[in-house]
C-alpha positions as CSV (number, residue, x, y, z in Angstrom):
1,X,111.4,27.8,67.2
2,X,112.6,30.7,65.0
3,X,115.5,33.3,66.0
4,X,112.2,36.1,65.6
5,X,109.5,34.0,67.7
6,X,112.4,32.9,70.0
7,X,113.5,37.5,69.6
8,X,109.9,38.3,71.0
9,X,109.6,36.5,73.8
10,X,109.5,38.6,77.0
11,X,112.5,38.8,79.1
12,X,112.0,37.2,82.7
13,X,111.1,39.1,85.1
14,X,113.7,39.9,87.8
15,X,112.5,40.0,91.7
16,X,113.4,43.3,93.6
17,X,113.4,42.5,97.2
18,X,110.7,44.7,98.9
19,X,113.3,46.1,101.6
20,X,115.6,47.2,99.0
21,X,116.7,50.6,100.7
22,X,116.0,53.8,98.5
23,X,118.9,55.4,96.5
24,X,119.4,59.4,96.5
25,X,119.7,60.8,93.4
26,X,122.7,62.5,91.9
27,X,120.7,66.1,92.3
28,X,119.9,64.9,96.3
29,X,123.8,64.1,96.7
30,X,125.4,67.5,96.0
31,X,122.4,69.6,97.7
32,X,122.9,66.9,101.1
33,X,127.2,67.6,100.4
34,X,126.1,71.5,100.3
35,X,123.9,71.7,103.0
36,X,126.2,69.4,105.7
37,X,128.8,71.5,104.5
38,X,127.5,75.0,105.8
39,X,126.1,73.0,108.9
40,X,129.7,71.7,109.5
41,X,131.3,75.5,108.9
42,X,128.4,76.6,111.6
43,X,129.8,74.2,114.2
44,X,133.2,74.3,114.2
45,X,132.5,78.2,114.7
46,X,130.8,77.3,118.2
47,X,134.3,76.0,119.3
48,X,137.1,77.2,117.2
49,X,137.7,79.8,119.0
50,X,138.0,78.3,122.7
51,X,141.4,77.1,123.0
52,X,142.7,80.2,121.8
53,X,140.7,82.6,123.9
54,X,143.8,83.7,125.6
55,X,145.6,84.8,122.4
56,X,142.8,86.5,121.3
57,X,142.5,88.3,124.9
58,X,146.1,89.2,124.3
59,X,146.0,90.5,121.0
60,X,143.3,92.9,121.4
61,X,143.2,93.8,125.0
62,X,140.5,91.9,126.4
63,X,140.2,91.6,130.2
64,X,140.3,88.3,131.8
65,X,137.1,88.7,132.9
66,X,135.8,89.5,129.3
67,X,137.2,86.9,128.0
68,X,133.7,85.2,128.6
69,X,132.2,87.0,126.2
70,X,133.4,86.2,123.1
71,X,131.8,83.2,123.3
72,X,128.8,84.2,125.4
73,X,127.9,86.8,122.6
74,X,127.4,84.1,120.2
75,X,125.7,81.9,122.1
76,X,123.3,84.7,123.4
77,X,122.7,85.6,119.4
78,X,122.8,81.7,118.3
79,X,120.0,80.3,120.9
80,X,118.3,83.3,121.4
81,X,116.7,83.8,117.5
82,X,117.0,80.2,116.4
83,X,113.2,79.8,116.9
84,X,112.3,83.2,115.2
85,X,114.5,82.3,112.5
86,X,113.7,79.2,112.0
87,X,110.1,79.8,111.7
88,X,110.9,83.6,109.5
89,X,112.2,80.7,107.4
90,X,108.5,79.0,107.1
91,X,106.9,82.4,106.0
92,X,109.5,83.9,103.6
93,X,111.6,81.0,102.2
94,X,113.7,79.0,103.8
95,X,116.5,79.3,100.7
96,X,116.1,83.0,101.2
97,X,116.8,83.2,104.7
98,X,119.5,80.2,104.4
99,X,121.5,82.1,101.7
100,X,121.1,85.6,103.8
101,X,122.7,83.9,106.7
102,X,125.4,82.8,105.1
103,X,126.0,85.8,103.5
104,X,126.1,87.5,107.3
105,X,128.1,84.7,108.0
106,X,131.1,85.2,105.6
107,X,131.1,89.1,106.5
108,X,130.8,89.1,110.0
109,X,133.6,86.3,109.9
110,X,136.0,88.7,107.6
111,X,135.1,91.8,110.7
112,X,136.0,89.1,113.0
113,X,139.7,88.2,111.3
114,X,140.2,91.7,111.1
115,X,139.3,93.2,114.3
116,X,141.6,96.1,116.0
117,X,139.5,96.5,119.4
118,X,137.2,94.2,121.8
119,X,133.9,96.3,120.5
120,X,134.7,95.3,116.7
121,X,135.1,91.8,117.9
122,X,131.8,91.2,120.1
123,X,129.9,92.8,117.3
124,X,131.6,89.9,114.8
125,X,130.3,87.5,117.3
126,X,127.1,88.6,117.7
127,X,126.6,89.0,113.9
128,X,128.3,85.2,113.6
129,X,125.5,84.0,116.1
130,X,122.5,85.5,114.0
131,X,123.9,84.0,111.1
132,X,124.3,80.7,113.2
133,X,120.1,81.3,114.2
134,X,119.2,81.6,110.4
135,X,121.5,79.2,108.8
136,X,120.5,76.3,111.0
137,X,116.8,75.8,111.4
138,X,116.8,77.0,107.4
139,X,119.3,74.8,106.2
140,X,117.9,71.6,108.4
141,X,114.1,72.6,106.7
142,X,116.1,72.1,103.5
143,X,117.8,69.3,104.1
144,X,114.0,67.6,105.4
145,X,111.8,69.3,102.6
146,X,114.6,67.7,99.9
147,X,113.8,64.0,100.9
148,X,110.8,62.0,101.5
149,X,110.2,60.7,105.3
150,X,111.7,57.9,105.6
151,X,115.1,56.0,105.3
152,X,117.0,58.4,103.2
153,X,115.8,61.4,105.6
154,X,116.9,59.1,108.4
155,X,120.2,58.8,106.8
156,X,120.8,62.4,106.0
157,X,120.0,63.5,109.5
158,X,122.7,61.1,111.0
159,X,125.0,62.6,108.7
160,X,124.0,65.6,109.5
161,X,124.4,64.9,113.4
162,X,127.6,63.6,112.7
163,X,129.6,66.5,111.0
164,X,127.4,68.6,112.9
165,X,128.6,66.8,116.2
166,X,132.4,66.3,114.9
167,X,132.4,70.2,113.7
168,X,132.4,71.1,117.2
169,X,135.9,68.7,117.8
170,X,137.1,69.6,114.5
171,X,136.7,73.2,115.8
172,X,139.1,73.2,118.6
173,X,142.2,71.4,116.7
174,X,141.2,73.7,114.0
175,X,141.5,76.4,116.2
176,X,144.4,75.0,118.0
177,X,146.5,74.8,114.6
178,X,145.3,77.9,112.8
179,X,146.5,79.7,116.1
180,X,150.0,77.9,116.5
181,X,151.2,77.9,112.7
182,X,149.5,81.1,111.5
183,X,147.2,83.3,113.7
184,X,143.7,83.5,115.4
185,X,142.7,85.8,112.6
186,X,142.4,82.9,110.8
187,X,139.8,80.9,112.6
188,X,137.8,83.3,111.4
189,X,138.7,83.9,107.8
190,X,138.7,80.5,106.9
191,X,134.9,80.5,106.9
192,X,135.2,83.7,103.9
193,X,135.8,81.1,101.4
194,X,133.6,78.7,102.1
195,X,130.7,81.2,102.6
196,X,131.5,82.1,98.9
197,X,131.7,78.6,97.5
198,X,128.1,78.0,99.1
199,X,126.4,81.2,97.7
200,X,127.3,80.3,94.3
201,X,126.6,77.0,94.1
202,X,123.3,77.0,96.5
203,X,120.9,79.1,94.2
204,X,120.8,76.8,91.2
205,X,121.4,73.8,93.6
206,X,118.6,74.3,96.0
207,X,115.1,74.1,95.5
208,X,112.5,75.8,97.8
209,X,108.7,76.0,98.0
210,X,107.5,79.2,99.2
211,X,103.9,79.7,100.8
212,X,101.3,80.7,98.4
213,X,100.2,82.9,101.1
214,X,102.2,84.7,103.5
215,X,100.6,85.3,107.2
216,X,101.6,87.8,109.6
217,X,104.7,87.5,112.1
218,X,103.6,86.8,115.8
219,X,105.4,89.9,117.0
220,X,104.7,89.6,120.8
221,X,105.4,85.7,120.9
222,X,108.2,86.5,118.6
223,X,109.3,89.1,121.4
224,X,108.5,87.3,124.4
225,X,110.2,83.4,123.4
226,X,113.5,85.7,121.8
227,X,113.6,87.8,125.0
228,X,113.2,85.0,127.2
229,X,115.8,82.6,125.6
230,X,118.2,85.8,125.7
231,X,117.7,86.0,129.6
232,X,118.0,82.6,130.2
233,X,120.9,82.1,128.4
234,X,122.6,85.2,129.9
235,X,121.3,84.4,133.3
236,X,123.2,80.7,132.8
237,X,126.8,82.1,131.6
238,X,126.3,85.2,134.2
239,X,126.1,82.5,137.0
240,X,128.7,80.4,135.7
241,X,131.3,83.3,135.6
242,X,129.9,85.7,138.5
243,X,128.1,82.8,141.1
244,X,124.3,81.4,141.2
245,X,123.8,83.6,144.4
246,X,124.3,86.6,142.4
247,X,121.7,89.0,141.7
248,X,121.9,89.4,138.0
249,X,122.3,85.9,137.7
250,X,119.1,84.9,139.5
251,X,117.0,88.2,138.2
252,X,118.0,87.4,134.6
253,X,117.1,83.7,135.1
254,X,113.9,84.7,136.4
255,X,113.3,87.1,134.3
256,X,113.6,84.6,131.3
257,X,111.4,82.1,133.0
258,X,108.4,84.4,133.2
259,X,109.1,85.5,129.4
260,X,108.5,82.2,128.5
261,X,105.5,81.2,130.6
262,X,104.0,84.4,128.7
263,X,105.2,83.2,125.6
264,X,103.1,80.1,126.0
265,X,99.9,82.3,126.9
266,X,100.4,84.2,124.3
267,X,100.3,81.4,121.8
268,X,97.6,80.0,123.0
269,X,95.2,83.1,122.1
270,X,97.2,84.1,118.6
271,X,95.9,84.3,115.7
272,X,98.6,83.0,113.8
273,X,101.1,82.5,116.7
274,X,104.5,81.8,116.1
275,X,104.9,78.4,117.4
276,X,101.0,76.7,117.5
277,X,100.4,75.4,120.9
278,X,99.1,71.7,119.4
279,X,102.6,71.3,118.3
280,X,103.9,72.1,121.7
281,X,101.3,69.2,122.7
282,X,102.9,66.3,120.6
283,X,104.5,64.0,122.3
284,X,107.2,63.2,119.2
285,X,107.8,67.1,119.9
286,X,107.9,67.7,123.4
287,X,110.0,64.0,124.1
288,X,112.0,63.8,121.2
289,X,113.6,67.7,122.3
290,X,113.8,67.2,125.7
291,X,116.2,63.9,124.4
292,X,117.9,66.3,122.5
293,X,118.5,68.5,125.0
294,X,120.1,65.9,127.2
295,X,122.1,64.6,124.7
296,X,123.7,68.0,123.4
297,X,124.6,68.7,127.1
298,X,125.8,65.8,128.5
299,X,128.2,65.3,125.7
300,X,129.1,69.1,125.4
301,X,129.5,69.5,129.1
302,X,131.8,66.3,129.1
303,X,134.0,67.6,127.4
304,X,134.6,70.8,129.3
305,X,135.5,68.3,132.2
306,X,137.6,66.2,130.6
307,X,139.6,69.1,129.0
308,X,140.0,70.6,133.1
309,X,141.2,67.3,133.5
310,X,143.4,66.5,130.8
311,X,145.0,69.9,131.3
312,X,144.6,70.4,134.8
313,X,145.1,66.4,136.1
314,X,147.6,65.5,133.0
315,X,149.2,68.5,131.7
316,X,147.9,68.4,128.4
317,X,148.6,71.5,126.8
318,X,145.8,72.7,124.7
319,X,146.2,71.6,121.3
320,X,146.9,68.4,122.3
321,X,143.9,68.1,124.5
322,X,142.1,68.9,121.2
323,X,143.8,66.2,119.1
324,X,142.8,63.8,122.0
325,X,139.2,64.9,121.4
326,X,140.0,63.8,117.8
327,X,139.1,60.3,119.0
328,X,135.6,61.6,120.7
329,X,134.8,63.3,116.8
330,X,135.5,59.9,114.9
331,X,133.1,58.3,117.5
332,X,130.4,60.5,116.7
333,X,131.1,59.9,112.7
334,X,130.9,56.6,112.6
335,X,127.2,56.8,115.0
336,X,126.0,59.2,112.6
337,X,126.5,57.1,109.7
338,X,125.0,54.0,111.7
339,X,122.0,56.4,113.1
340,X,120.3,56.7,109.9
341,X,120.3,52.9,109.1
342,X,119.7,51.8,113.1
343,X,116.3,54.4,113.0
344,X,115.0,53.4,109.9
345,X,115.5,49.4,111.5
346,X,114.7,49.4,115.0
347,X,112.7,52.9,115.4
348,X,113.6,56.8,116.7
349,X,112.2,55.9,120.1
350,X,114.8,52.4,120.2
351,X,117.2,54.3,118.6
352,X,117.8,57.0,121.7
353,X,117.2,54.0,124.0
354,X,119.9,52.3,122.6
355,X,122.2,55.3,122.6
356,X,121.5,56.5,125.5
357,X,122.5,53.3,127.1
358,X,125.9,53.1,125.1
359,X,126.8,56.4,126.1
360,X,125.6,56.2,130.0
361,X,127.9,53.3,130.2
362,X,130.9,54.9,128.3
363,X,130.2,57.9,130.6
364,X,130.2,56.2,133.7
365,X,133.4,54.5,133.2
366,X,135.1,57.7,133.7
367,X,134.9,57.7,137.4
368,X,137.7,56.0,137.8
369,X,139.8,58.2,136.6
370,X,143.3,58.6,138.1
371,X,146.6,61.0,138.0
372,X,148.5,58.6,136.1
373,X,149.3,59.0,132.1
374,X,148.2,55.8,131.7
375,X,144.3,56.7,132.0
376,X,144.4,58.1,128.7
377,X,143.7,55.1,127.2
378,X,140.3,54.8,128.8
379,X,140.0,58.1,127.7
380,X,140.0,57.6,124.2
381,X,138.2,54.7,124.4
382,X,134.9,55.6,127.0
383,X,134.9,59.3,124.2
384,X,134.7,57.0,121.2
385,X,132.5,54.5,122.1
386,X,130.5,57.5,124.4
387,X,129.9,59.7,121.3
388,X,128.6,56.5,118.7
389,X,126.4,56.5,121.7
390,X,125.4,60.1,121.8
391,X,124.9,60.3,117.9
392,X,122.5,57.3,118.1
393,X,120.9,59.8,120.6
394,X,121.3,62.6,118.7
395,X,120.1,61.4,115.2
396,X,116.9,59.7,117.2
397,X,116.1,63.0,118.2
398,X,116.0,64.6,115.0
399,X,113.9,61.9,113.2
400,X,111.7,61.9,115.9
401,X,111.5,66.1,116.4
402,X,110.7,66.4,112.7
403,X,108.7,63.3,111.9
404,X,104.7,63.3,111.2
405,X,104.8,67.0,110.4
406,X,104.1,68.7,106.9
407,X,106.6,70.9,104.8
408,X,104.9,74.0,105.8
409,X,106.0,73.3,109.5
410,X,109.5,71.7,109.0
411,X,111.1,74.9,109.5
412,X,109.1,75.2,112.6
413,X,110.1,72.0,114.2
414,X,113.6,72.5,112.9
415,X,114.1,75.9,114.8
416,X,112.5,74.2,117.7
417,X,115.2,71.3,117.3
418,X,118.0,73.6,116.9
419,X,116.9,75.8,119.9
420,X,117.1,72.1,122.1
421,X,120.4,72.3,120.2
422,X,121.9,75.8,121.4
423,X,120.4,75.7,124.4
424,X,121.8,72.3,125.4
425,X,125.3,73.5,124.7
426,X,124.9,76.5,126.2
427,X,123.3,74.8,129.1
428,X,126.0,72.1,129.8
429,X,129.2,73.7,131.5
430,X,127.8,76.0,133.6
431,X,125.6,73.3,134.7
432,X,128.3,70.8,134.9
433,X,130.8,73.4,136.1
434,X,129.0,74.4,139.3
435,X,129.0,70.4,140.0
436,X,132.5,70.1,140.0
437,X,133.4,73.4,141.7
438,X,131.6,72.6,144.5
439,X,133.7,69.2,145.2
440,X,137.1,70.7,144.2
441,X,139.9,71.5,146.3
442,X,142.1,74.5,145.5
443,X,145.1,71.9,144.8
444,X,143.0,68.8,143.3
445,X,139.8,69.2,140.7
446,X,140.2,65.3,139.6
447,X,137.1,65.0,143.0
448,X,134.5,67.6,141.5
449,X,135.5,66.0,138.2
450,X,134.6,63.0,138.5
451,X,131.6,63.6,140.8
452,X,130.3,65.7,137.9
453,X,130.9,63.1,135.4
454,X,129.0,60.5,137.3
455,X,126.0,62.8,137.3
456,X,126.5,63.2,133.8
457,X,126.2,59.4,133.4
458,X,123.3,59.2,135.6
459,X,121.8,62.5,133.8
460,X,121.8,60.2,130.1
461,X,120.4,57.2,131.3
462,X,117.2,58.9,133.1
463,X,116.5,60.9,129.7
464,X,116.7,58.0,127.5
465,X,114.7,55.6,129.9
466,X,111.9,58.5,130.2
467,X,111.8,59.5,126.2
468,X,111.4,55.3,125.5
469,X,108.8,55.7,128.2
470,X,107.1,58.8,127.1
471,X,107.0,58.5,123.1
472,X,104.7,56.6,121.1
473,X,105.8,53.3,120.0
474,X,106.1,53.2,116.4
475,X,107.0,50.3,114.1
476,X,110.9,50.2,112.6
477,X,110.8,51.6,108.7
478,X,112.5,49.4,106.8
């Protein structure tokens, strides 16, 4: 045979296994690093600031009594608009409204470093939490829209979960170090930069569809589901600083109840309502949040308890009760980069089984808790094998929340996830917190702690039992 004939002949072909997972491209890399990197600034704002709430207090004259409400005046502004924002997002652009929010973000956070009385702070925090509402459901819609359903949207999501989830730790060592070596000022400056560095590089980066028609804003759903979150979350901090029994607590909490019992009547007879009731009817949406929700505050209301204890029981003093929770953030890493491959094997629905489980078990080992030093150790371990748990959970939720649902609507379900979110964490330690206060003793909280843990425990276990039982069985994706 001849060097030509021999030349011509066809290479062989070479077999591609069919479950050869998909690869992002380069263009999908930097927008994923961008996107999880303003999702990780947004968390470790929710927490930065809590271990040095006192300084703060200090430094600008703040009562103890309003101390509560430098965080409660994010929160309010962070739960209550996620879902307007989110869906704001849907009608105008999502990159427009994402790249607003940051903007609010990096100026409010500059007003915040350089505050000179409790007013000028408040409104900093306020501003920070609308930026939060926007930034959120807008920049999750991006990160969905960018890649196909599937295995590499599983993976994303669990990444996302993960900084998302170990923003929150990162935020109070942050905060703990930024206030030791330099100054408070600083946990809010710190986001200026990286506000910048995102609006530069996130309008070439960032590609967006917008709607080729553009329908009218639900104004009285819009007005009823914002007014009633605001209550409700109000009502919740209220009780948990001023008592259950009290009458703004229980008139706000009311209040926001009947808001939102309007809301869904409302929706029901829109024309173009804000959040369509037949998404409200899915079972992916209704069980995958209400997952969610248990996840986000079980695992933000533990830690409230085990900070009382590691200060309160221990002595810890507060930046090293934040480097202890340093083990609790690594958990939740390495689950979020597991979540995306354990959905796309064994299912969303397994997937918050399966976490669920872990973290019920790593929960309920906490009971036994002691006064001795010693119990650290079980500690760090029940956190870090509690929050590969939770993330499981976590990125289940997500995948499921936003699954089976067209572009148009990601935004949508993304405010909707993001409001489970906020509302979770906002939810948690007051919840948690009346638990334990009602078994303490003025000279000994380790009782109401632990009681409260258990019923954390218990509280994971009977949401991931009823979302296995409630959502549809789907087959893994491989």
């Amino acid at each position: 045979m001849s060097t030509a004939t021999r030349s011509s002949a066809p290479a062989p072909a070479r077999d591609i296994p069919p479950d050869t997972p998909p690869r992002m491209t380069g263009r999908q890399k930097l927008v994923l690093t961008l996107l999880l990197g303003a999702q990780f600034m947004i968390a470790v704002d929710f927490s930065i600031l809590n271990v040095a709430l006192p300084v703060v207090g200090e430094g600008l004259g703040f009562s103890l009594g309003g101390l509560q409400w430098i965080a409660t005046a994010f929160a309010l502004a962070a739960a209550g608009f996620t879902l307007l924002l989110g869906r704001v997002g849907d009608l105008l652009g999502r990159k427009r409204v994402f790249l607003v929010g940051m903007a609010v973000l990096g100026a409010s956070s500059l007003l915040g470093g350089l505050a000179t009385s409790p007013e000028m702070l408040l409104t900093a925090r306020v501003l920070q939490g609308l930026a939060t509402a926007a930034v959120t459901p807008a920049g999750l819609a991006l990160l969905t829209t960018a890649f196909p359903e599937g295995a590499l949207r599983d993976r994303a999501l669990g990444l996302n979960g993960a900084l998302m989830s170990a923003g929150f730790t990162a935020g109070a060592i942050l905060g703990g170090l930024l206030t030791d070596l330099l100054s408070w000022r600083w946990a809010f400056f710190i986001n200026v930069p990286v506000a910048a560095l995102v609006l530069v590089l996130a309008p070439s980066l960032i590609r967006d569809a917008r709607p080729a028609r553009r329908p009218r804003l639900d104004v009285p759903g819009a007005a009823s589901v914002t007014g009633g979150l605001l209550l409700l979350v109000f009502g919740m901090n209220n009780g948990h600083s001023s008592g259950w029994a009290d009458p703004v607590t229980l008139g706000t909490l009311v209040a926001g109840a009947a808001a939102l019992v309007a809301f869904w009547f409302i929706e029901k007879n829109a024309d173009a309502p804000l959040v369509p009731v037949t998404i409200l009817r899915r079972r992916t949406v209704v069980w995958g949040n209400a997952a969610g929700l248990i996840a986000f505050l079980t695992e933000t209301s533990l830690v409230f308890l085990l900070t009382l204890y590691l200060q309160e029981v221990l002595d810890y003093t507060p930046l090293a009760t934040g480097l202890a929770f340093g083990v609790l953030g690594l958990g939740t890493v390495v689950g979020g980069t597991l979540g995306g491959r354990t959905v796309s094997r064994i299912g969303s629905r397994a997937a918050i089984l399966t976490g669920g489980v872990v973290q019920a078990v790593a929960t309920a080992l906490l009971v036994t808790l002691g006064t001795s030093g010693s119990w650290i150790w079980l500690v760090l371990a029940a956190t870090f094998v509690g929050g590969v748990g939770n993330m499981l959970m976590i990125t289940g939720f997500m995948v499921t929340a936003t699954s089976g649902l067209p572009d148009a609507e990601q935004g949508l379900a993304t405010g909707l996830a993001t409001m489970t979110q906020q509302v979770g964490i906002t939810m948690g330690i007051p919840v948690m917190s009346a638990v334990a206060t009602a078994r303490m003793a003025p000279d000994d909280v380790l009782p109401g702690v632990t009681l409260a843990i258990g019923i954390n425990a218990a509280l994971v276990l009977v949401g991931a039992l009823l979302a296995f039982r409630f959502l549809p069985a789907r087959p893994a994706r491989r």
